[in-house]
C-alpha positions in Angstrom: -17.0 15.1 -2.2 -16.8 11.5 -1.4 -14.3 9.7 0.8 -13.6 6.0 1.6 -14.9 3.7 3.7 -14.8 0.4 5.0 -18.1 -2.0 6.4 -17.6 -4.6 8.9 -19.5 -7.8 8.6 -19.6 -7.8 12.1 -18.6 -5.9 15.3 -15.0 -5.6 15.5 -13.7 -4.8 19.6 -11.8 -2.3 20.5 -8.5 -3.3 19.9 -8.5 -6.3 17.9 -6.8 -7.2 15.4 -8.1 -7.7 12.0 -5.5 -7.7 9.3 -2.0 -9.5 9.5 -0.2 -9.1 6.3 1.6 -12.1 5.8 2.3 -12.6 1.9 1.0 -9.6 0.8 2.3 -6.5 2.4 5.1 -4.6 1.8 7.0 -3.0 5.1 9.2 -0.2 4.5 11.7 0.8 7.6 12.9 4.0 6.1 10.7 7.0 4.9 13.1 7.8 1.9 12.9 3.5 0.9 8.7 4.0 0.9 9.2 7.7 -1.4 12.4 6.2 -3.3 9.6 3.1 -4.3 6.7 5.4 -5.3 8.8 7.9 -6.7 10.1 4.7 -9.2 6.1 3.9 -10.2 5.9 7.2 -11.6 8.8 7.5 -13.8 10.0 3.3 -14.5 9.4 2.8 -18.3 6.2 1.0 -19.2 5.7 -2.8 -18.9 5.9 -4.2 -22.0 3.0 -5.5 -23.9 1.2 -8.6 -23.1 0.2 -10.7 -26.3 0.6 -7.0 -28.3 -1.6 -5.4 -25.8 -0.2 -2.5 -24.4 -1.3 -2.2 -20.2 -4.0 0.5 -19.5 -3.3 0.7 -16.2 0.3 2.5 -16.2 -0.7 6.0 -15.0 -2.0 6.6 -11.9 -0.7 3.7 -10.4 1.5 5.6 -7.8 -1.6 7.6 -6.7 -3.1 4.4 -5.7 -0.3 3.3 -3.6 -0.2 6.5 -1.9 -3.9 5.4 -1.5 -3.4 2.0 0.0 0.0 3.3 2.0 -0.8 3.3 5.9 1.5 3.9 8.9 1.9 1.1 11.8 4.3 0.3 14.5 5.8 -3.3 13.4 6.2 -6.0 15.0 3.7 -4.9 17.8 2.4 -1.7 19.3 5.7 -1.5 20.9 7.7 -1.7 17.6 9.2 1.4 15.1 6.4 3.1 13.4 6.8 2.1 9.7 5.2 2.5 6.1 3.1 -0.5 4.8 2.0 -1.0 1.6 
């Protein structure tokens, strides 16, 4: 089995902060608004096709949200803990 991972390009302290989502981040302040949201990828109708071509990538999209989905106390370190996408 393989997992995930992620390199650095360079040492990263203790602490600091590396990633402010700014215009593309989704918070979510409720638990049910995060599962109401993926519950919706899995069973919203189909986009429609593109030019005639109909997306590949429909299924399986909510198992990489659930992938990129992590927990973190908003504003700050001091702020609710919330669901960020």
């Amino acid at each position: 089995d393989k997992g995930r991972g992620l390199i650095a390009s360079r040492n990263i302290a203790k602490g600091e902060l590396v990633f402010t989502g700014s215009n593309n981040t989704i918070v979510f302040t409720t638990g049910n608004s995060w599962r109401n949201f993926v519950w919706y990828l899995g069973h919203a109708p189909p986009p429609p096709p593109t030019n005639g071509v109909i997306s590949p990538y429909v299924e399986g999209f909510a198992c990489d949200i659930l992938a990129w989905s992590w927990n973190q106390r908003i504003p700050d370190e001091d702020g609710p803990m919330q669901a960020v996408v």
